[in-house]
DSSP file (Angstrom, degrees, kcal/mol; ACC not computed):
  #  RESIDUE AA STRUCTURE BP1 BP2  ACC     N-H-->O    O-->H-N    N-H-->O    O-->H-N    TCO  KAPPA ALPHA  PHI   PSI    X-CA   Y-CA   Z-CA
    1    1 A X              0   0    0      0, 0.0     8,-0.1     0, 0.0     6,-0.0   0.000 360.0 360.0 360.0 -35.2   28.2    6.3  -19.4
    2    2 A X        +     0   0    0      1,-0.1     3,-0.2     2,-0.1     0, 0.0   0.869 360.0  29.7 -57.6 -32.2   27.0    9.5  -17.0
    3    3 A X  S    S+     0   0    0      1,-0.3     2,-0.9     2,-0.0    -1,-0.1   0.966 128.9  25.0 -99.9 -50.3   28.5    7.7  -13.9
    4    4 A X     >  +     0   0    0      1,-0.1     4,-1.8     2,-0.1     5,-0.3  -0.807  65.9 170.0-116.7  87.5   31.5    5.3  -14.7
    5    5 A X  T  4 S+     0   0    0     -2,-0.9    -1,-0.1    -3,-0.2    -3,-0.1   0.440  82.6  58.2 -97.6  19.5   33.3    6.7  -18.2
    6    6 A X  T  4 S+     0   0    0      2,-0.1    -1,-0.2     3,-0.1    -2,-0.1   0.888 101.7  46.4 -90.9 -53.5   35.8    4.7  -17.8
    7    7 A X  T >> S+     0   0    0      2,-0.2     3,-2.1     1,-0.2     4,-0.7   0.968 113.9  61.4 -42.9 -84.3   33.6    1.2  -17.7
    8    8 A X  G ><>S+     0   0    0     -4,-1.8     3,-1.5     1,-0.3     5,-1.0   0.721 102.3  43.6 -24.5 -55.7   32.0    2.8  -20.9
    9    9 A X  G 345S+     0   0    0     -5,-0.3    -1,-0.3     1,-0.2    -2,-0.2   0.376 115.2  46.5 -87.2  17.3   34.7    3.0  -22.7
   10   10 A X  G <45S+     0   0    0     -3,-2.1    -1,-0.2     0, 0.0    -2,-0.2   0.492 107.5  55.9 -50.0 -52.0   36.1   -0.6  -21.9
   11   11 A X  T <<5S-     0   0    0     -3,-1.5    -2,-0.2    -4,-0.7    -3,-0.1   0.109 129.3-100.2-114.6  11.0   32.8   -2.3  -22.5
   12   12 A X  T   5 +     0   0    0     -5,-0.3     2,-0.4     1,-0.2    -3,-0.1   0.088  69.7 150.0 102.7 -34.5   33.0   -0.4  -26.5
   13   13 A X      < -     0   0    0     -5,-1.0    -1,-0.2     1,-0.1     2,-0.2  -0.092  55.0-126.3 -74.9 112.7   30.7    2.5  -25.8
   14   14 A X     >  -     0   0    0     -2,-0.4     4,-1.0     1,-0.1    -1,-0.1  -0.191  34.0-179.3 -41.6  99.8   32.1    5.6  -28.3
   15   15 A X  H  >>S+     0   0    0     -2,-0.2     4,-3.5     2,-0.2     5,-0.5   0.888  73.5  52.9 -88.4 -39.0   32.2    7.9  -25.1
   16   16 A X  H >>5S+     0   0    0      1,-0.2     3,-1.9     2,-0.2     4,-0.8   0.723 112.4  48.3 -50.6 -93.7   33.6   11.3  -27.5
   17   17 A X  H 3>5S+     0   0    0      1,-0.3     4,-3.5     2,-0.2     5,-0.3   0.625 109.1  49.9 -25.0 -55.3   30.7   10.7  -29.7
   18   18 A X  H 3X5S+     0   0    0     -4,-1.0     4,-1.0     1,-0.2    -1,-0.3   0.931 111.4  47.3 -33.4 -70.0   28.0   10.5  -26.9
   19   19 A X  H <X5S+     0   0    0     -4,-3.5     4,-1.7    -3,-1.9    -2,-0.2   0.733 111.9  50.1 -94.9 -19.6   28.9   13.4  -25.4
   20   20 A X  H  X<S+     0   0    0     -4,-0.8     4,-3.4    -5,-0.5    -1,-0.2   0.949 110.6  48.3 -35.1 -62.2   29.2   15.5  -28.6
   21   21 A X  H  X S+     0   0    0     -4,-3.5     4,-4.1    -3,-0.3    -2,-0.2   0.855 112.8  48.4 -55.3 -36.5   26.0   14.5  -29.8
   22   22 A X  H  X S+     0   0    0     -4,-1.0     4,-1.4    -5,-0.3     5,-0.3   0.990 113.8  55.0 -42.9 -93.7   24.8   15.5  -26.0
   23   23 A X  H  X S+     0   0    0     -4,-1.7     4,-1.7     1,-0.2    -2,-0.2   0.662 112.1  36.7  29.1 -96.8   26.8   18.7  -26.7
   24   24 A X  H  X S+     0   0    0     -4,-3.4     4,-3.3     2,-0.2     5,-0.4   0.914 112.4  54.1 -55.7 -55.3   25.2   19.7  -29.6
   25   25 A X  H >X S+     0   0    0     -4,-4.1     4,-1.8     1,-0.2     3,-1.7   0.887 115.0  46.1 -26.8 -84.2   21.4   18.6  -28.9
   26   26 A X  H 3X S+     0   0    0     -4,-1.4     4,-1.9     1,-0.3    -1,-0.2   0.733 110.6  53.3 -38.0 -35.9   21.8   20.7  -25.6
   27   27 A X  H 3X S+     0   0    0     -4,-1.7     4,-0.7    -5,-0.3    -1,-0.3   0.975 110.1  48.2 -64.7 -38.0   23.4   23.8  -27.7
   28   28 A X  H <X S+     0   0    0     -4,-3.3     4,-0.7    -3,-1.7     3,-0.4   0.816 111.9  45.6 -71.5 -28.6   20.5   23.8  -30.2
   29   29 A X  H >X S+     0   0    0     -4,-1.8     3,-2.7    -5,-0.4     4,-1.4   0.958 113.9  52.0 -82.1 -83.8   17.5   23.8  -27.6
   30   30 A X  H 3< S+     0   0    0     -4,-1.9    -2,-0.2     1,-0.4    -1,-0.2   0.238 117.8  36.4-119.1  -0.7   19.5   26.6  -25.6
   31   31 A X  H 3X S+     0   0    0     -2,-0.9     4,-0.8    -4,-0.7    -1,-0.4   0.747 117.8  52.5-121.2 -23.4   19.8   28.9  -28.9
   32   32 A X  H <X S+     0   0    0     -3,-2.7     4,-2.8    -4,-0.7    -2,-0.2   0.860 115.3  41.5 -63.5 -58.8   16.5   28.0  -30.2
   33   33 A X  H  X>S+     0   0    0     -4,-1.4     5,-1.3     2,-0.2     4,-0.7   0.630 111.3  47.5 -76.7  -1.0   15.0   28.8  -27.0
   34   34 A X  H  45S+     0   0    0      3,-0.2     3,-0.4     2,-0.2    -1,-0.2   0.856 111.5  58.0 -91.1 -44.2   16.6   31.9  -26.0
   35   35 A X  H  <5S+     0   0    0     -4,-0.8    -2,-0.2     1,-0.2    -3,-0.1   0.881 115.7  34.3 -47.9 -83.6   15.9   33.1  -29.7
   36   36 A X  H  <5S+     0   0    0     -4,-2.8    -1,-0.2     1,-0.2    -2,-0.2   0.204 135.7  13.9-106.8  -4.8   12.2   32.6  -29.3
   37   37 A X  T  <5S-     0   0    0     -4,-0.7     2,-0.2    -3,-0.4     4,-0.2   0.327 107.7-103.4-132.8 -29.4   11.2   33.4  -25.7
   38   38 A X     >< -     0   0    0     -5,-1.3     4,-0.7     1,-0.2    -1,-0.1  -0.714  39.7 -69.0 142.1 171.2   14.3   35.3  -24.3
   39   39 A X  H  > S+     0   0    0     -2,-0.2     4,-2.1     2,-0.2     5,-0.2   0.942 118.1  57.9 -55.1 -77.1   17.4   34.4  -21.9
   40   40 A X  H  > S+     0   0    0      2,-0.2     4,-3.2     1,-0.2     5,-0.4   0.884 102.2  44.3 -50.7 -65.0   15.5   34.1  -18.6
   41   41 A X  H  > S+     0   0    0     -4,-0.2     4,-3.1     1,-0.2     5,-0.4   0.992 113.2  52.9 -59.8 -46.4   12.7   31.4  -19.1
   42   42 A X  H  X S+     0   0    0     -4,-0.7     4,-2.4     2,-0.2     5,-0.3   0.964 115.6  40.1 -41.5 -57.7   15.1   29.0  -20.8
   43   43 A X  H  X S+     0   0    0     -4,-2.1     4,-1.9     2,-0.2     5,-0.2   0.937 109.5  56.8 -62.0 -50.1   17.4   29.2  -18.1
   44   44 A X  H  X>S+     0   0    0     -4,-3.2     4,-2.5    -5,-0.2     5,-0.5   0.965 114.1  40.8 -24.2 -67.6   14.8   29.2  -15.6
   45   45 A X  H  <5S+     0   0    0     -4,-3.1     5,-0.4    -5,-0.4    -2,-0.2   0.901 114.6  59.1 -64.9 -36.2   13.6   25.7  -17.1
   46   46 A X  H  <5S+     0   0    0     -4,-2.4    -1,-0.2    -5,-0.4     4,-0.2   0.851 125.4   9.6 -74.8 -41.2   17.1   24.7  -17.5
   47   47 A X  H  X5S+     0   0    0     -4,-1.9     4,-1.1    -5,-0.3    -2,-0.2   0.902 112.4  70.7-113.4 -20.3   18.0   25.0  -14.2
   48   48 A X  H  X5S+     0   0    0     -4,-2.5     4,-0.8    -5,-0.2     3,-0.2   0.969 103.1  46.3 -87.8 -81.1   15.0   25.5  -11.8
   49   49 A X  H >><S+     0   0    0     -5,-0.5     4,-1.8     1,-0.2     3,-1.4   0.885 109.3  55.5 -59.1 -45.0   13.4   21.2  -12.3
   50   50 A X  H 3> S+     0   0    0     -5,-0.4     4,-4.0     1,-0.3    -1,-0.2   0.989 103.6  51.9 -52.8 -56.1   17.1   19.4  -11.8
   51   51 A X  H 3< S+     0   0    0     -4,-1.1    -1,-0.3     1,-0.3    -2,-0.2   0.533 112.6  45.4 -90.1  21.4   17.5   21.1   -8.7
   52   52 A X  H XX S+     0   0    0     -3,-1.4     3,-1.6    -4,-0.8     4,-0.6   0.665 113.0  58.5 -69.5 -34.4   13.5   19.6   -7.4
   53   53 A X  H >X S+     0   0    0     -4,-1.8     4,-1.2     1,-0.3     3,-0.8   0.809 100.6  49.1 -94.8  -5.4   14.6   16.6   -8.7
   54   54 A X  H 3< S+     0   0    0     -4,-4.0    -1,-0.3     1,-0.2    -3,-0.1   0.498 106.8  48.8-108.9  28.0   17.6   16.1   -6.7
   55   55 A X  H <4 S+     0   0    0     -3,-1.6    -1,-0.2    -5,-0.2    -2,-0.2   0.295 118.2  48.2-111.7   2.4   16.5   16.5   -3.5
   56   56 A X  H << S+     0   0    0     -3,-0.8     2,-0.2    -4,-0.6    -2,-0.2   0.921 112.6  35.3 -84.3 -66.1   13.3   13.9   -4.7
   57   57 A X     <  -     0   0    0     -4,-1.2    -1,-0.1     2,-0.1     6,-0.0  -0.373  50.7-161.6-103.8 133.1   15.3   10.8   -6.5
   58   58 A X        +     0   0    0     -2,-0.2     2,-0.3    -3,-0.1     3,-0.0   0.625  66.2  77.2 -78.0 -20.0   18.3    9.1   -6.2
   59   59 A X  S  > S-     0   0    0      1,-0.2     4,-0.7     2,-0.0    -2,-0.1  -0.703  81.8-117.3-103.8 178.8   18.9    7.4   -9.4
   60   60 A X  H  > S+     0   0    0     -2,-0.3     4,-2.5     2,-0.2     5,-0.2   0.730 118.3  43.4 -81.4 -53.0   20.3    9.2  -12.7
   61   61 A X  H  > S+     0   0    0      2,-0.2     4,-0.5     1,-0.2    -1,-0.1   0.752 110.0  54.1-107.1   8.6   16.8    8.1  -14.5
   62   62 A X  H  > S+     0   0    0      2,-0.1     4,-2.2     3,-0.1    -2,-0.2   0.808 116.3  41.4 -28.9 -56.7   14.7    9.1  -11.6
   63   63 A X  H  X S+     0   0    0     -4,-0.7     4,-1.7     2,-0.2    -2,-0.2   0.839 110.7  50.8 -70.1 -37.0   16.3   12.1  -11.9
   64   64 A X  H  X S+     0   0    0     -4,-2.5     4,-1.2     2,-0.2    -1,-0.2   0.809 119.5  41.3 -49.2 -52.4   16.3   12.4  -15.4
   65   65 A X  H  X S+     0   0    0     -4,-0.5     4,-2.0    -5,-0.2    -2,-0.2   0.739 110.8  48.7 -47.4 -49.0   12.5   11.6  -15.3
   66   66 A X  H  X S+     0   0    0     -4,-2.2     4,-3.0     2,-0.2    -2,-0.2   0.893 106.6  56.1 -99.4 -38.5   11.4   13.2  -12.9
   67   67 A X  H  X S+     0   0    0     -4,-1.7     4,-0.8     1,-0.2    -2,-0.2   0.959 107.9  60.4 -63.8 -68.3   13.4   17.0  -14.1
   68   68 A X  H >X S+     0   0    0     -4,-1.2     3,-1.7     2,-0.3     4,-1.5   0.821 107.3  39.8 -15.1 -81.7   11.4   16.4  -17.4
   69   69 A X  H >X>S+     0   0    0     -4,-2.0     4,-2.4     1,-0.3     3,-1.2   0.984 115.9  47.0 -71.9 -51.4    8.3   16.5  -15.8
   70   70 A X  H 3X5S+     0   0    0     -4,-3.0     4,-0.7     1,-0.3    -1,-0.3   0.777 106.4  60.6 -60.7   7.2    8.8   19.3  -13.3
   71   71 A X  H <X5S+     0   0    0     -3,-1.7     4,-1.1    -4,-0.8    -1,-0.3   0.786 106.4  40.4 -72.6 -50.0   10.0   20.9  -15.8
   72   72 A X  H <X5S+     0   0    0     -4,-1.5     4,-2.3    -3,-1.2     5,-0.3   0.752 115.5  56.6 -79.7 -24.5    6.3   20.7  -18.0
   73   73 A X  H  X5S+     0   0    0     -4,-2.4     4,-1.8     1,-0.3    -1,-0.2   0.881 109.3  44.4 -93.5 -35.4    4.4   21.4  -14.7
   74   74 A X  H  <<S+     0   0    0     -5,-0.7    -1,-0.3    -4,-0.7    -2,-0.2   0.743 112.6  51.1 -86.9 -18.8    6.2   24.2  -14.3
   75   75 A X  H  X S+     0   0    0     -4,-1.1     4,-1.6     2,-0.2     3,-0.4   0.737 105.2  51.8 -18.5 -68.8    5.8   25.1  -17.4
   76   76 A X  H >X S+     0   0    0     -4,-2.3     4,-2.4     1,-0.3     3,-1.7   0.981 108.8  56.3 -88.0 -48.8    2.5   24.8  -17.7
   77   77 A X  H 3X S+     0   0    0     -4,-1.8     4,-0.8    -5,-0.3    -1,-0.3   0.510  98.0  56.9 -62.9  13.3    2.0   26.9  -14.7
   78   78 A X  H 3> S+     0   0    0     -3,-0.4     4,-0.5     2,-0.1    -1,-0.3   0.509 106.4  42.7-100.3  11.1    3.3   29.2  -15.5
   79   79 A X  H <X S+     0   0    0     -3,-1.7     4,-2.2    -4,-1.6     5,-0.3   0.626 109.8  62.0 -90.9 -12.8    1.5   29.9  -18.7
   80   80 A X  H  X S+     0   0    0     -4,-2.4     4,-3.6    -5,-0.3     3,-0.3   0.987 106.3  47.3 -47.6 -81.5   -1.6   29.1  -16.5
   81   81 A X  H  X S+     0   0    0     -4,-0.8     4,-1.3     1,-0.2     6,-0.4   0.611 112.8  55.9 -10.4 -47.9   -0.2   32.4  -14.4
   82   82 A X  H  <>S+     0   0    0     -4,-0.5     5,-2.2     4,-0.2    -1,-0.2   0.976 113.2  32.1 -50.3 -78.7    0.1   34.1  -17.7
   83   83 A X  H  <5S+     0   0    0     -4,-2.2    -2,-0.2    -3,-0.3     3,-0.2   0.664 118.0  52.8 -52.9 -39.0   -3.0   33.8  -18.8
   84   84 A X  H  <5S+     0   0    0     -4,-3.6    -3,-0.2    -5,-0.3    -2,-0.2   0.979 121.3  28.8 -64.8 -64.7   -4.8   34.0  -15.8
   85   85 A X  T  <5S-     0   0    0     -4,-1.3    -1,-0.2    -5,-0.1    -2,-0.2  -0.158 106.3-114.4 -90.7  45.7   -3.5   36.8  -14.6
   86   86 A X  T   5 +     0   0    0     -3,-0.2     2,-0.3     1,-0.1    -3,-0.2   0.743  65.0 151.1  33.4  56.7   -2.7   38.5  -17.7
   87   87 A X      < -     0   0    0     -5,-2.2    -1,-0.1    -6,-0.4    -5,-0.0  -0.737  52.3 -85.7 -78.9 137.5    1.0   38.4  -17.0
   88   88 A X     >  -     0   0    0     -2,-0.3     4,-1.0    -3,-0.1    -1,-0.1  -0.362  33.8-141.7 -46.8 149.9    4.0   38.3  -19.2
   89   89 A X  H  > S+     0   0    0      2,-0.2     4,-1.1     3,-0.2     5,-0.4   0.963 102.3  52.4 -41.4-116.7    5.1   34.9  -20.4
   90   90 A X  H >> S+     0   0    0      2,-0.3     4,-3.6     3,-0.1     3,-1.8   0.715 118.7  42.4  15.4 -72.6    8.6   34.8  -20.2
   91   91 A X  H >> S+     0   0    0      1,-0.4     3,-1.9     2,-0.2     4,-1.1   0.760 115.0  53.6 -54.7 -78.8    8.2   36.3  -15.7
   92   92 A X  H 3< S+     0   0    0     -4,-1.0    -1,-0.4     1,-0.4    -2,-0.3   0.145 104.0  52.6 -99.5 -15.4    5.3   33.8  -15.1
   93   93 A X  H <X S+     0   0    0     -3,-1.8     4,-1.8    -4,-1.1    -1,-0.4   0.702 111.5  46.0 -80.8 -28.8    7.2   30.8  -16.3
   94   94 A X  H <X>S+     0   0    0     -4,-3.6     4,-2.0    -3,-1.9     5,-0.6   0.906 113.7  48.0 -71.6 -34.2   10.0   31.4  -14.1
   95   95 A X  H  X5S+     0   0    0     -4,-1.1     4,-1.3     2,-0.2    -1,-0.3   0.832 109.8  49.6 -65.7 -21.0    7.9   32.0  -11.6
   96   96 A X  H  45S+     0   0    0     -3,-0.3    -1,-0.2    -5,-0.2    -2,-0.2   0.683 111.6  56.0 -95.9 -25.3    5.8   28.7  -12.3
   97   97 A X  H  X5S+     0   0    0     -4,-1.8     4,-0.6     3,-0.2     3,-0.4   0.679 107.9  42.2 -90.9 -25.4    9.1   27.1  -12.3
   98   98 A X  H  X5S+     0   0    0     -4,-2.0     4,-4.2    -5,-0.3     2,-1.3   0.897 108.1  61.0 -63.5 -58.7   10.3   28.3   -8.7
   99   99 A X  H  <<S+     0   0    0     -4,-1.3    -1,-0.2    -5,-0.6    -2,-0.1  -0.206 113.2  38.0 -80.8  58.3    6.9   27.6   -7.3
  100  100 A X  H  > S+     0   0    0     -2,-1.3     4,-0.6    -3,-0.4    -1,-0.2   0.130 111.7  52.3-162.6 -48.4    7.5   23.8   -8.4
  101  101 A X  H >X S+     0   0    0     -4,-0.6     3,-2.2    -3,-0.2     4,-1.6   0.969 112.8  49.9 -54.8 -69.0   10.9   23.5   -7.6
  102  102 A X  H >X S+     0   0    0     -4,-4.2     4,-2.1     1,-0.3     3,-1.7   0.896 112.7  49.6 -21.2 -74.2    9.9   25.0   -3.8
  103  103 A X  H 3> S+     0   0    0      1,-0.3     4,-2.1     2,-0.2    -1,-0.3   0.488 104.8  49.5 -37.2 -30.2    7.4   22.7   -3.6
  104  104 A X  H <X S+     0   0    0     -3,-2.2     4,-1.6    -4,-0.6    -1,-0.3   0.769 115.8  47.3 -72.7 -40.7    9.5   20.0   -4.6
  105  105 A X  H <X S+     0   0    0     -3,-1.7     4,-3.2    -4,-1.6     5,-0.2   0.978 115.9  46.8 -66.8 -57.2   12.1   21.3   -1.7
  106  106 A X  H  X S+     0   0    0     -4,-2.1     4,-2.3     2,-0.2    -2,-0.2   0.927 110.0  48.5 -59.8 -54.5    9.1   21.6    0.9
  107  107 A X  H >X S+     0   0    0     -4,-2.1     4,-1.9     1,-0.2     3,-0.7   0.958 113.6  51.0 -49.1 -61.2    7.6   18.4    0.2
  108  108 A X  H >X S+     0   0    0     -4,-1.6     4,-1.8     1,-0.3     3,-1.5   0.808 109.3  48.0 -10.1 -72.1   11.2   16.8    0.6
  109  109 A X  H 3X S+     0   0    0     -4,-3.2     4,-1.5     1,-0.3    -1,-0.3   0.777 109.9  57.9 -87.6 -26.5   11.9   18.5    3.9
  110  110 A X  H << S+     0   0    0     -4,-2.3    -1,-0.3    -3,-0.7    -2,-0.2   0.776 102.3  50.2 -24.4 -52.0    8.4   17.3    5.0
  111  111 A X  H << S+     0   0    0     -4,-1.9    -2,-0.2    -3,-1.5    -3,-0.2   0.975 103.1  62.5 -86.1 -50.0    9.1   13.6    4.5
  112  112 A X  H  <        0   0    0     -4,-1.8    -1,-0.2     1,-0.2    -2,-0.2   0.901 360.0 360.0 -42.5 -38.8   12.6   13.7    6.6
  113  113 A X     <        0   0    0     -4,-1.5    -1,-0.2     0, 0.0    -2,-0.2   0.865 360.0 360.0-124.3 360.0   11.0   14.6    9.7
């Protein structure tokens, strides 16, 4: 349905409904989490792991896959960061989420030449 919503909705698939439910899911993580660690890491995570994964993958559930985890790795370094260095939470996940993302970029520009 993400690439061709036209086929979807030919071949029967409820395209409104999909992307509602989509919709909503996304609104409730994004109100949950801003309530309970603040604006900046949520956004961070939100945006930070798509754009590693789309300079790694080509397909939709590569990409999909693959955001999801840098997304926990970056995560979890940055409460690694936190803890370690007795940092705020919140700074040290964006920051764990950059240096993951980079990496993702660096490795990337590695393998091209």
């Amino acid at each position: 349905m993400a690439h061709d919503r036209e086929f979807a909705r030919v071949v029967g698939v409820r395209v409104v409904a999909h992307d509602a439910a989509l919709y909503g899911v996304t609104a409730a993580l994004v109100v949950v989490g801003t309530l309970s660690q603040g604006p900046l890491p949520v956004f961070a995570l939100l945006v930070l792991p798509p754009l590693g994964a789309r300079v790694l993958v080509r397909s939709l559930a590569g990409f999909l896959a693959l955001a999801a985890v840098l997304g926990v790795v970056g995560a979890a370094a940055g409460a690694a960061l936190s803890f370690g260095l007795d940092l705020p939470l919140g700074a040290a996940a964006v920051v764990g989420a950059g240096l993951v993302t980079g990496a993702a970029v660096v490795w990337r520009r590695g393998q091209k030449s």
